[in-house]
Steps between C-alpha positions, in 0.01 A plus 500: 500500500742539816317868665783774446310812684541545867195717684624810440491485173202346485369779691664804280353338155152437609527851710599628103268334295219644728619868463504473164190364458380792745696779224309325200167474698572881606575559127821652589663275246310464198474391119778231387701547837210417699493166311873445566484580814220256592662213310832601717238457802362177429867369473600629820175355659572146324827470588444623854220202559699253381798606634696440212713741267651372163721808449611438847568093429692657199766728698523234809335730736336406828277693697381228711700314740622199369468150696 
């Protein structure tokens, strides 16, 4: 897998993910939503690890510079 996210993106997923963990700890969210929500999370943590979107692969975008 060629990396596809530059730091800034990185930065505003994982920067997601954790307040929306903090809304469904918080129980601002709650009930299906909450579960939606976290599954949304753990995507946006994965994929900002790894450095690596598919959806972005599939539209030819590049956050990262390229070498």
């Amino acid at each position: 897998m060629k990396q596809n996210l530059g730091n800034t993106d990185r930065l505003i997923r994982i920067s997601a993910a954790v307040v929306i963990a903090v809304l469904v700890y918080a129980e601002v969210v709650t009930g299906p939503w909450a579960m939606v929500l976290l599954a949304v999370a753990a995507v946006l943590v994965i994929t900002g690890f790894i450095r690596f979107c598919p959806l972005y692969r599939l539209f030819g975008i590049y956050t990262c510079k390229k070498p």
